[in-house]
Legacy VTK file of the C-alpha trace (Angstrom):
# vtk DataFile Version 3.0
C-alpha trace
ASCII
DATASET POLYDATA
POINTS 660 float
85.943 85.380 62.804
84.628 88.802 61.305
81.465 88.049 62.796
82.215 87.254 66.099
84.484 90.098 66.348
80.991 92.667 65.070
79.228 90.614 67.751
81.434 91.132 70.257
81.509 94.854 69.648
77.854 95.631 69.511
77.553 93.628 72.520
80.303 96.443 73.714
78.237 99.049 72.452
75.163 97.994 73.864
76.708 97.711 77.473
76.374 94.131 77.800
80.018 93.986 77.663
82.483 96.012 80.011
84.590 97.994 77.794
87.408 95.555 79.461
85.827 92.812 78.209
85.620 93.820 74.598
89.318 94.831 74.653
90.294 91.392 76.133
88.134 89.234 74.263
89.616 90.975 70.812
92.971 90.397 71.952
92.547 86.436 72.875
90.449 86.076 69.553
93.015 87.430 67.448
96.035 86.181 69.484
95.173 82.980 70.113
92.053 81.483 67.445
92.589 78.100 68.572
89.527 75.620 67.992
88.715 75.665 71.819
88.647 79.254 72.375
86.626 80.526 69.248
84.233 77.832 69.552
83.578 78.824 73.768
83.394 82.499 72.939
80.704 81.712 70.096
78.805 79.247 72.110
78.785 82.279 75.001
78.067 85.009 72.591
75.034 83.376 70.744
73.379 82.328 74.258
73.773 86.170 75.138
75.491 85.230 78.416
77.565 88.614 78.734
77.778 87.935 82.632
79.732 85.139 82.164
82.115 86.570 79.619
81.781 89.662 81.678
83.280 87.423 84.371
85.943 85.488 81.876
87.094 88.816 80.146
86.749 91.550 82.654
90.384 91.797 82.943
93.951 90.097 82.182
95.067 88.027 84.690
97.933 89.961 85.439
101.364 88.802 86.818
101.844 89.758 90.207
104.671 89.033 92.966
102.919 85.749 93.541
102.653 84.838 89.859
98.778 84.357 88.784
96.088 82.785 90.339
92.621 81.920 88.763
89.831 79.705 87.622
90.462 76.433 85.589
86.501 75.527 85.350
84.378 78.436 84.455
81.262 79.364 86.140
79.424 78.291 82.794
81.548 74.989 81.021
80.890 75.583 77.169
80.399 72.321 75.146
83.634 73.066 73.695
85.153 73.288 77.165
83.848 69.921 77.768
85.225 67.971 74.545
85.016 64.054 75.285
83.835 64.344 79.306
80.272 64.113 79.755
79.037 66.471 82.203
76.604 64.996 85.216
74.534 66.717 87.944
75.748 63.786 90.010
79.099 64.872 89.783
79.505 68.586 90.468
83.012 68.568 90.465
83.714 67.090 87.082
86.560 67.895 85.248
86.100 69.244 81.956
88.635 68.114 78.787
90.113 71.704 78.622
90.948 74.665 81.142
88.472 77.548 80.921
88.879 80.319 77.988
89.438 83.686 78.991
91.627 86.637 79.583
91.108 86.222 83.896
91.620 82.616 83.902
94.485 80.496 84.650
94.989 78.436 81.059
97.821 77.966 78.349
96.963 81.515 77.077
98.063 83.071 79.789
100.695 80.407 81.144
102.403 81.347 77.850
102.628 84.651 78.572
104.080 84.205 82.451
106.412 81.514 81.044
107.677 83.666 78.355
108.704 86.293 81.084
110.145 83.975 83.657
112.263 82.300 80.466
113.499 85.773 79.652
114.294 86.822 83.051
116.140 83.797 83.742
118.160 84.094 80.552
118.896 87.593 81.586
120.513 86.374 84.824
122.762 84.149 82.813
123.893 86.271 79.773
127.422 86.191 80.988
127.466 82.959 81.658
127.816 79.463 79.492
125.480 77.871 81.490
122.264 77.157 80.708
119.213 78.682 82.554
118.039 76.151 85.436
114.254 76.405 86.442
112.323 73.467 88.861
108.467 73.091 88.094
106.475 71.122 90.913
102.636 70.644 90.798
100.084 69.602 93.844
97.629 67.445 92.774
94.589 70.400 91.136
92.776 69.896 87.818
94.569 69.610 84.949
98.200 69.453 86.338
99.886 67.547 84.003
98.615 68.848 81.062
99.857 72.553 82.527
103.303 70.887 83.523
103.698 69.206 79.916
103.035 72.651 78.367
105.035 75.041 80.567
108.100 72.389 80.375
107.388 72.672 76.730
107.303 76.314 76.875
110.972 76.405 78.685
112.938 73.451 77.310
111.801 75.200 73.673
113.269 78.313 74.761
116.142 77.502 75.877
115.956 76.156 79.305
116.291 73.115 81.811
113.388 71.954 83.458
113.850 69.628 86.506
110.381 68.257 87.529
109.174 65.948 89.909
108.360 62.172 89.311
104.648 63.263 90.993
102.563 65.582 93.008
104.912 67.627 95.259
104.276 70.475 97.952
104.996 74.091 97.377
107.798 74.562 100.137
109.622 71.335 98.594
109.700 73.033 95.556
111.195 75.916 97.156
114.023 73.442 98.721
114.852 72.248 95.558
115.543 75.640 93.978
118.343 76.526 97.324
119.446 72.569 96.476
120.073 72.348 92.960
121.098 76.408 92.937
118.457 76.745 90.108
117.279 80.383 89.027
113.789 80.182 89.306
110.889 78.147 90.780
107.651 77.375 89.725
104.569 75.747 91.277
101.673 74.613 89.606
99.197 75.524 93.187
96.150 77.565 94.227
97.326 76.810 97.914
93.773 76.055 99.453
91.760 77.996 97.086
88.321 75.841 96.022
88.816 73.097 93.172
88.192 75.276 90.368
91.224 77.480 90.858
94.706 76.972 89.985
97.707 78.786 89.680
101.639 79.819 88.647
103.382 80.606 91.753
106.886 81.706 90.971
110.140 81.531 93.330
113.288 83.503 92.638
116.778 81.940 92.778
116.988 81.722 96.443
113.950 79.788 96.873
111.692 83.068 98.335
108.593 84.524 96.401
109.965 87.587 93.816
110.336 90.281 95.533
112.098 94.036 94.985
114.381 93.995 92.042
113.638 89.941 91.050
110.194 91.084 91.016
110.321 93.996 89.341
112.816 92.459 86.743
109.980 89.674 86.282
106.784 91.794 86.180
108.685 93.631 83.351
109.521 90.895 80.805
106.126 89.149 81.266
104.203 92.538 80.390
106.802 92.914 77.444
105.300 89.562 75.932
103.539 90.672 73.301
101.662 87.252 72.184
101.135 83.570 73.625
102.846 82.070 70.897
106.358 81.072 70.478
109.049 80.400 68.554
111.435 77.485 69.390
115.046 77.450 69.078
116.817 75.206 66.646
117.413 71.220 68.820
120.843 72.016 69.788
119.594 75.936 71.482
116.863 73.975 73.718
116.943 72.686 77.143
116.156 69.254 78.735
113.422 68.122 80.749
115.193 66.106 83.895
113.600 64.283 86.398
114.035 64.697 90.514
114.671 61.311 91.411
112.683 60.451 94.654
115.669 59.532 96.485
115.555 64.008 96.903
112.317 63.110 99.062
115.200 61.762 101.801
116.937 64.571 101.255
114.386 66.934 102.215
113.334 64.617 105.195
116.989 65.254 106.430
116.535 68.729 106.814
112.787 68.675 108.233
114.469 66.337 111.097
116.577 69.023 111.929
114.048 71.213 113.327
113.576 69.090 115.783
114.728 70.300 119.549
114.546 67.429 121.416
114.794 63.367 120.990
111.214 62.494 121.109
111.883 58.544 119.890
112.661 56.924 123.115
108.999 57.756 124.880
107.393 55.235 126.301
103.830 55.817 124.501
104.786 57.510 121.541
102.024 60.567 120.533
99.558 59.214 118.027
99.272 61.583 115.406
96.027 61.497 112.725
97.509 62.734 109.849
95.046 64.189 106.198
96.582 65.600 103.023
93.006 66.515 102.047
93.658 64.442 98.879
96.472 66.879 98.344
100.623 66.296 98.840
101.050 66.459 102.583
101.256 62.986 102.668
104.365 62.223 100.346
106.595 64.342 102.634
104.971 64.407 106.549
103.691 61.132 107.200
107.302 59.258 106.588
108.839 61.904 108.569
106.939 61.697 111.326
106.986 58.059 111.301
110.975 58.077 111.009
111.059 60.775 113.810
109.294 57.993 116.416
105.499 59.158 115.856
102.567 56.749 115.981
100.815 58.295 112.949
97.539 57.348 111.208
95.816 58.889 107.994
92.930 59.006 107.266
92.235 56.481 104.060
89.413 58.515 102.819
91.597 61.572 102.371
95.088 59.720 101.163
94.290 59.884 97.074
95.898 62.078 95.319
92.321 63.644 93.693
91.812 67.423 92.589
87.937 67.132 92.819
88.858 66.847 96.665
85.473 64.994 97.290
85.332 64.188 100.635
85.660 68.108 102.354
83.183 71.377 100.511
86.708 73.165 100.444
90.566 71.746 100.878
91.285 74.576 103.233
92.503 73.202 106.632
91.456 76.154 108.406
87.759 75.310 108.388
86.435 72.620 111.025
84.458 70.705 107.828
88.115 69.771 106.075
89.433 67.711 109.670
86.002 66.322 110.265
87.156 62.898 108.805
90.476 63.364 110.713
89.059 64.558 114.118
86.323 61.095 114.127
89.458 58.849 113.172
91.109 60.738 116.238
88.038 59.916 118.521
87.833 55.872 117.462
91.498 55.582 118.045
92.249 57.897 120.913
94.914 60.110 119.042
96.570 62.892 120.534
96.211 65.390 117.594
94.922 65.630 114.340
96.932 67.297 111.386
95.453 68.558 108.044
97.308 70.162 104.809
95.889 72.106 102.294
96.464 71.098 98.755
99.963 72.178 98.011
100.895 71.856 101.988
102.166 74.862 102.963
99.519 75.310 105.370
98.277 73.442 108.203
95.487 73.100 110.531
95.086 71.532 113.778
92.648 69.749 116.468
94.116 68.497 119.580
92.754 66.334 122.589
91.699 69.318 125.130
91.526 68.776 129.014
88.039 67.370 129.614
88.646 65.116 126.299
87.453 66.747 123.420
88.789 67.139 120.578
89.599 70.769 119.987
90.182 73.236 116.750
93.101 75.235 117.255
93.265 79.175 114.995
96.282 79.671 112.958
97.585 82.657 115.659
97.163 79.528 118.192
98.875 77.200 116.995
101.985 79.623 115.555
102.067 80.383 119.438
102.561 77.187 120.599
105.193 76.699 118.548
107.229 79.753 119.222
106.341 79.548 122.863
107.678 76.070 123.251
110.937 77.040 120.767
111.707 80.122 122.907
111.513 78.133 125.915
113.335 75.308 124.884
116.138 77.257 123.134
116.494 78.437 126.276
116.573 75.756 128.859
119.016 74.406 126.281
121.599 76.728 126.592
121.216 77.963 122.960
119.370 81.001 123.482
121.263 83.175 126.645
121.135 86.617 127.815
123.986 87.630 125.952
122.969 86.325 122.544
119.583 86.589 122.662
120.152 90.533 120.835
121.137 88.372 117.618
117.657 86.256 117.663
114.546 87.496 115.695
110.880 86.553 115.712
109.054 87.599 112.458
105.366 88.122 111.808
102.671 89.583 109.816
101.010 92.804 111.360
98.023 90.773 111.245
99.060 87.799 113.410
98.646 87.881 117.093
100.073 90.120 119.269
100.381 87.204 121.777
103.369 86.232 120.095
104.899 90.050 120.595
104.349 89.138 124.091
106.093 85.898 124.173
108.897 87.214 122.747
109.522 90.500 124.936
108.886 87.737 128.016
112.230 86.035 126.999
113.408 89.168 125.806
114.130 88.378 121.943
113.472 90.925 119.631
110.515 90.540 116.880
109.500 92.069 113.859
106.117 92.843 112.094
106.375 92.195 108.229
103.642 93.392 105.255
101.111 89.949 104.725
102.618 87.396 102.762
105.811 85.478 103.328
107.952 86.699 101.164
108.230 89.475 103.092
109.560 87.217 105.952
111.507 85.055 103.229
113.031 88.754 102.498
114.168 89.061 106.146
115.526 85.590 105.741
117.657 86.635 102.847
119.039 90.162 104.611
120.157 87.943 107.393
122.223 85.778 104.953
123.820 88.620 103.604
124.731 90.058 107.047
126.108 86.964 108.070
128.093 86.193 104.709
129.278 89.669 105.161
130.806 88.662 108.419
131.816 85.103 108.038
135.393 84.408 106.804
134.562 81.542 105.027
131.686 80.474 103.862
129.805 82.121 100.360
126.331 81.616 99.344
126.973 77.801 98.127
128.366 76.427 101.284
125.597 78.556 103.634
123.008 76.427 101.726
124.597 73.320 102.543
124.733 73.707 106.405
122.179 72.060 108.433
120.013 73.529 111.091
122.658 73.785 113.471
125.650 74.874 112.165
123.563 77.932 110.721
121.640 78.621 114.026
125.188 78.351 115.708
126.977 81.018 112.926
123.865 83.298 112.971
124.122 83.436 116.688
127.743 84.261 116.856
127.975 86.808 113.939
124.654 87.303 112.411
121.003 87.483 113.506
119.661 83.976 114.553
115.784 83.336 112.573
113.777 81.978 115.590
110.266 81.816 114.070
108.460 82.789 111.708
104.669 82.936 110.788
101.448 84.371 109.764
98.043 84.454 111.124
96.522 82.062 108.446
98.073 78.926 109.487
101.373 79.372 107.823
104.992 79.012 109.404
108.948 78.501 109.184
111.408 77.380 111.782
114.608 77.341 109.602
116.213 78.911 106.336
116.461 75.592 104.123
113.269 76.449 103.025
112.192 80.378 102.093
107.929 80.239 102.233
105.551 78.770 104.286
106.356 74.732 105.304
103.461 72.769 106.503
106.094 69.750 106.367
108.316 71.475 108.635
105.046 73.042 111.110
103.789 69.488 111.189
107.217 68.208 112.473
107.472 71.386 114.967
103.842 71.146 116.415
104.004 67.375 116.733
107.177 68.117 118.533
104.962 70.039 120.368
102.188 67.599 121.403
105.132 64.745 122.701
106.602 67.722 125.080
102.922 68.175 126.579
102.245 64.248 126.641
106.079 63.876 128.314
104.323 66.652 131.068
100.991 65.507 131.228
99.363 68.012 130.401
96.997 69.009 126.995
98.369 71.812 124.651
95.272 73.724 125.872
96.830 73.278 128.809
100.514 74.970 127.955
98.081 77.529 126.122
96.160 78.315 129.312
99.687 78.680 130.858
100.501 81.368 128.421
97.193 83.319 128.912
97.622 83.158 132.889
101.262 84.568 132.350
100.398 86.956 129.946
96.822 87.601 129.300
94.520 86.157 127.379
94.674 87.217 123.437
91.692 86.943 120.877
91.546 86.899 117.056
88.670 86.961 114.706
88.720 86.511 110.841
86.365 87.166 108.517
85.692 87.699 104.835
83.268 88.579 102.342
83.474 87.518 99.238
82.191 89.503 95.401
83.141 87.483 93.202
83.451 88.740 88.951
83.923 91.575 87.550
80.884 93.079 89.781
82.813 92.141 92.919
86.039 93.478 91.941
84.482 96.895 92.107
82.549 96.627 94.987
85.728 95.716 96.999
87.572 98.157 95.540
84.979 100.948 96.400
84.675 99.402 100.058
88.376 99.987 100.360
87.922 103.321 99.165
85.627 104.346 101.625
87.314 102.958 104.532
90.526 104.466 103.165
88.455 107.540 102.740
86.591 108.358 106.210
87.700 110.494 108.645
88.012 107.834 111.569
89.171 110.098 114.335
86.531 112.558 114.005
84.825 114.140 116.530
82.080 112.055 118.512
82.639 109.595 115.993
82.532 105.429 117.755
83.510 102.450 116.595
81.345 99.399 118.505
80.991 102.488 121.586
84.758 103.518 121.411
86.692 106.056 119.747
89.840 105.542 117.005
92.987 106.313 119.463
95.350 105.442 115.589
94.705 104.790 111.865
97.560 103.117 109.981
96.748 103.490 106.334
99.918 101.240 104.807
98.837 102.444 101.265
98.929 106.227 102.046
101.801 106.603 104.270
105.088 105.640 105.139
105.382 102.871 107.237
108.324 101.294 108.887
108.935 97.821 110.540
110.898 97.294 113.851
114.212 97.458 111.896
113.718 100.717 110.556
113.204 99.354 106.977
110.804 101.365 104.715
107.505 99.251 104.147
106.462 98.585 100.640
102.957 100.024 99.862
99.879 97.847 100.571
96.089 98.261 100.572
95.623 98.007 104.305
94.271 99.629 107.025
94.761 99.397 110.751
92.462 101.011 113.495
93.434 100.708 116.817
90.604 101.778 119.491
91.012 103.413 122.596
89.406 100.581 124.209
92.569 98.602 123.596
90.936 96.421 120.486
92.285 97.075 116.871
91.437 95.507 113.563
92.781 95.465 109.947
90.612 95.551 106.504
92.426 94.416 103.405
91.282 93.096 100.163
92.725 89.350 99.114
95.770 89.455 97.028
94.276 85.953 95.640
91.127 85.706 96.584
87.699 87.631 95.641
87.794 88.446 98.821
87.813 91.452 101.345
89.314 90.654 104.763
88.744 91.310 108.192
91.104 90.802 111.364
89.777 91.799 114.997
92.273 91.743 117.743
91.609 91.755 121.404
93.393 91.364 124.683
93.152 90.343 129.010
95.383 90.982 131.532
97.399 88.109 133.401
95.682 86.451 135.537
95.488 84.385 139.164
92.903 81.697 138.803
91.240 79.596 135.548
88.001 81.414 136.895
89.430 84.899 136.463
90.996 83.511 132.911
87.345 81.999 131.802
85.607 85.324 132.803
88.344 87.311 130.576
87.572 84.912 127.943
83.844 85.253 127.562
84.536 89.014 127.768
86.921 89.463 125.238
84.550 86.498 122.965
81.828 88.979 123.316
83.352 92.175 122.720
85.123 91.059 119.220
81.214 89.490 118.430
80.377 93.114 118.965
83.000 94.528 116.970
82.330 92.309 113.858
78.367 93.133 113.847
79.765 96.950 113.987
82.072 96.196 110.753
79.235 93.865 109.049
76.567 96.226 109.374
79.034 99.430 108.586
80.312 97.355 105.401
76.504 96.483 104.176
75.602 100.106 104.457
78.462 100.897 102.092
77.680 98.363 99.866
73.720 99.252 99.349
75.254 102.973 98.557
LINES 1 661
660 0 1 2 3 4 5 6 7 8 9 10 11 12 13 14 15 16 17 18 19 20 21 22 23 24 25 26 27 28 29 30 31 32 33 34 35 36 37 38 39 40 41 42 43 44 45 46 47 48 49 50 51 52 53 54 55 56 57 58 59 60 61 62 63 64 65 66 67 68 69 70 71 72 73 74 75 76 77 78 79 80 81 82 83 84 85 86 87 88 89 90 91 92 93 94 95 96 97 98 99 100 101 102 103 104 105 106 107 108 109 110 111 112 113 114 115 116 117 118 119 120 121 122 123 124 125 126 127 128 129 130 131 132 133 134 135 136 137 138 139 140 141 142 143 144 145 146 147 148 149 150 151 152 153 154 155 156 157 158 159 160 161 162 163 164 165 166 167 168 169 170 171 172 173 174 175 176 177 178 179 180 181 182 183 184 185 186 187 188 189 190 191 192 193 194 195 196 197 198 199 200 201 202 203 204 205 206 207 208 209 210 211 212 213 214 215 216 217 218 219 220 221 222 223 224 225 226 227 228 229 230 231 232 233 234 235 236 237 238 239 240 241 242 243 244 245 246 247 248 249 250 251 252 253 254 255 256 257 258 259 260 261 262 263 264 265 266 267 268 269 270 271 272 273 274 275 276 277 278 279 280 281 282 283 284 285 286 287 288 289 290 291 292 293 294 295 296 297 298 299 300 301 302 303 304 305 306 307 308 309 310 311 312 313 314 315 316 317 318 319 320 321 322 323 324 325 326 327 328 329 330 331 332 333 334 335 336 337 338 339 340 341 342 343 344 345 346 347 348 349 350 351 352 353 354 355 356 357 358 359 360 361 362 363 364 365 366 367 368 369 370 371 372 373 374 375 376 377 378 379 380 381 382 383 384 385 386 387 388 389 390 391 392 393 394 395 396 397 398 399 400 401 402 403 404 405 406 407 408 409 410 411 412 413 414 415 416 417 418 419 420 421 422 423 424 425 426 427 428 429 430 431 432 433 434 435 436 437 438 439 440 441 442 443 444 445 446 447 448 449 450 451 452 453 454 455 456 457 458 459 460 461 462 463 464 465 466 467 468 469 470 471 472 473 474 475 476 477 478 479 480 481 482 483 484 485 486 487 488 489 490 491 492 493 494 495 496 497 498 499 500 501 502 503 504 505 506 507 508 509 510 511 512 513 514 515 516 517 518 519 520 521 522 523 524 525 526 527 528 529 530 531 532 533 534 535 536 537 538 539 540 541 542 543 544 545 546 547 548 549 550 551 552 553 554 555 556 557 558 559 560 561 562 563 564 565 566 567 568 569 570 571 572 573 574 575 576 577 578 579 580 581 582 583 584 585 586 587 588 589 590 591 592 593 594 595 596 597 598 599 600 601 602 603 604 605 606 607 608 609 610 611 612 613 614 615 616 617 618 619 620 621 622 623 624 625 626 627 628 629 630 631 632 633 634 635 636 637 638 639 640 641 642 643 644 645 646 647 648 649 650 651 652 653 654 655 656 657 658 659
């Protein structure tokens, strides 16, 4: 031990190792000098690979509002790593025995540490009260999830608390239904969301089913950094908790409240719209494809894609977003003539979309498109309902990210129903969720907290509309979205039941939903969105994105002569630097993000991933209405073109900074 500790520090010395690095790397060796770890850092430090414990070691994986996020599998597997699994270049995406070793990855180490906190905030909550703390753990179907399950439930029940865990693999936003069901204190979810196979994560919910936020987060952040060391000491038998099992009947139960997001009887058509359905080996399945089926949808899967498998080895990456992850779906939807074809990421709270176009085709639809759809056709039925009227329409709300379309701003003031731009990341529409509540319990004479939960769609939409503010919508620009408060993050189960809905209207009219979108443009112009990223990964990358954000944050954007693409900065939003405030009038929280809005009318955002090595880019552009598909084709080529132009600006601009 001696030894590798003097190695470790003239490797410090000699600048092989980040100062970082040494610090973590002492900490994990003395905290934690289990077989696995010593025997990886030794096998690392006598091969002299620094740049891999460089990359393992850089930092601590710290806690953040979303919990932690990082690698399982190491760029370099040590032997130890491996155990009893033979590695083989025919297999890339082998998994090894044993999570990865190190301070930035996502492995019992520092699981202990996050669990610790949770398990003392929890117990916090319930000092004054006999019960004992109530916490639900789900998993999606990544690496290693039921050895990270068996040891967090371990953790908890040791501690002090009740686990309830599912029978299987189970999505993120049915994890977040069970904590509102069961009236449980905390949530967690064993995910990395759509992140590549080597990543997993600990994605924590507070007790009303949202993502922490103010004081819960806070309150969390605090006892996980006062946990001084991964290990534990368990209370006597009769102190610990239980590990309970969900019984799958709560599958139904879940189903029940999807179902009521639906606006209109779609079971009696005549040709029923033939959905092709892919969990992308992931947990869609279990939740959307007997829902849809029960709701009067022809649905097919796609065989290939229906096991349960954390290698996900039919798609590069598990991320619904990219055209490679629906290939399977999108030839399954050409053989059998579907309508539409549906894929969800990993833990499905995201979901991506090709639909039958009007010459045919089968076409990819972006995230803002499809969250436009969905509101459009909401908003419009709403109305034509009768729900939705001129005098309650003040008490409705749209919410979205500042970086999701600003055709959906439109939409909204067209049927004259107020909306509101949130931070990135739903739980800052979850937190809008929860201020609603409040107003509304505030005004109700007799319903609490408890009985709110237990409404169904209707009766809430009905009470929010009469004495509260009435959640319409909700969604961000990377294919996540919510039409209802049983659930407080991101549903792909509920956004496949909602854009489905979708489809049937358009069959029912015979038209395409490129068709209702073309509607949309002609009404209201045609809007554009590009995303793109650059990823630095490792400790290297982490700087370089934080020294790009620097720079941007940095520049003087509205000096003199000074063009972006040919046009000049008309507004720079820096959300870190100053106050910002939403639609409501509520302060902002801080966040690394900037805005620029051109005089030319086209804006875009830069902000770094919050879990991702990532730095992001989001370029907005907009028509005017127009008179004829040939004056709407021309605006689209036009607008195409000028966001091209913009991005070459940004690429070239950000590799200029980079090579300083």
């Amino acid at each position: 031990m001696e030894y590798l500790l003097d190695t470790i520090q003239q490797a410090g010395d000699s600048q092989e190792l980040l100062p970082t690095s040494v610090e973590n790397l002492i900490t994990v060796i003395k905290d934690s000098p289990d077989e696995i770890s010593i025997a990886s850092i030794e096998e690392l430090a006598q091969h002299e690979n620094w740049q891999e414990l460089n990359n393992r070691f850089f930092k601590k994986l710290t806690f953040g509002t979303g919990g932690l996020r990082g690698r399982t599998i190491a760029h370099t597997t040590t032997k130890a790593e491996w155990g009893d699994v033979e590695p083989t270049k025919a297999e890339a995406k082998t998994c090894p025995q044993f999570p990865a070793v190190g301070s930035a990855c996502l492995n019992p180490y520092n699981l202990s540490l996050a669990m610790q906190g949770v398990v003392a905030y929890v117990k916090e909550l319930k000092q004054a009260s006999a019960e004992t703390p109530k916490i639900i753990i789900g998993h999606d179907t990544r690496f290693f999830y039921q050895e990270l399950f068996d040891f967090l439930a371990k953790v908890a029940t040791e501690l002090g608390c009740d686990i309830y865990g599912f029978e299987g693999a189970r999505s993120t936003p049915q994890v977040s239904f069970a904590v509102r069901y069961f009236n449980a204190d905390a949530g967690i979810v064993l995910t990395a969301s759509h992140n590549p196979y080597h990543d997993n994560g600990f994605k924590v919910y507070q007790n009303d089913g949202s993502q922490l936020a103010g004081e819960a987060a806070t309150a969390v952040m605090q006892a996980v950094s006062e946990v001084k060391s991964s290990q534990w000491t368990a209370l006597r038998k009769e102190q610990q908790g239980e590990l309970i099992i969900i019984p799958q009947s709560f599958d139904e139960t879940y189903q029940d409240a999807l179902e009521g997001l639906l606006l209109r009887d779609i079971g009696e058509q005549e040709n029923p719209t033939k959905v092709v359905f892919t969990n992308l080996h992931g947990t869609g399945g279990v939740i959307s494809v007997p829902v849809l089926k029960r709701l009067g949808f022809d649905v097919l899967t796609v065989t290939e894609q229906d096991e349960h498998n954390g290698a996900f080895p039919t798609v590069v990456s598990p991320n619904p977003e990219n055209a490679p992850a629906l290939a399977m779906g999108i030839e399954l939807a050409q053989q059998e003539q579907a309508d539409i074809v549906i894929g969800t990421d990993p833990d499905a709270d995201r979901m991506g979309v090709a639909v039958r176009n009007s010459v045919g085709e089968m076409q990819l639809l972006t995230g803002n498109q499809i969250g436009s759809l969905m509101l459009w056709y909401r908003l419009e039925t709403l109305q034509e309902q009768g729900v939705l009227t001129s005098a309650n329409k003040v008490n409705a709300k749209i919410v979205k990210t500042f970086v999701t379309t600003d055709l959906q701003q439109a939409i909204a003031q067209s049927y004259g129903v107020p909306i509101v731009n949130t931070l990135t990341g739903f739980k800052y529409i979850a937190a809008k969720l929860a201020k609603y509540e409040d107003q509304l319990l505030l005004n109700h004479d007799t319903w609490d907290a408890d009985i709110y939960r237990q409404q169904g769609v209707i009766d809430q939409r009905q009470a929010h509309l009469e004495q509260g503010t009435f959640f319409v919508f909700g969604g961000e620009e990377s294919y996540g979205y919510l039409g209802a408060d049983f659930v407080r993050d991101k549903d792909a189960n509920g956004s496949v039941v909602m854009l489905a809905e979708v489809a049937a209207y358009a069959q029912s009219k015979g038209k395409t939903m490129t068709d209702l979108l073309d509607t949309i443009y002609a009404q209201l112009g045609y809007y554009l969105e590009r995303g793109e990223s650059t990823v630095l990964e490792g400790a290297q990358g982490a700087e370089q994105i934080k020294q790009l954000m620097q720079a941007y944050q940095a520049r003087d954007w509205q000096q003199a002569d000074y063009l972006v693409d040919g046009s000049a900065v008309a507004q720079v939003q820096d959300f870190a630097a100053t106050d910002q405030y939403d639609e409501e009038g509520e302060l902002l929280a801080k966040e690394n993000m900037l805005i620029i809005k051109l005089e030319d009318g086209r804006r875009f955002a830069i902000r770094p991933s919050g879990t991702e090595p990532k730095i992001k880019y989001y370029l907005f552009a907009q028509g005017q209405p127009t008179d004829s598909s040939e004056e709407l084709q021309r605006s689209k080529e036009s607008i195409t073109n000028s966001l091209e132009s913009l991005w070459q600006w940004l690429a070239e601009d950000q590799q200029a900074q980079i090579s300083n």
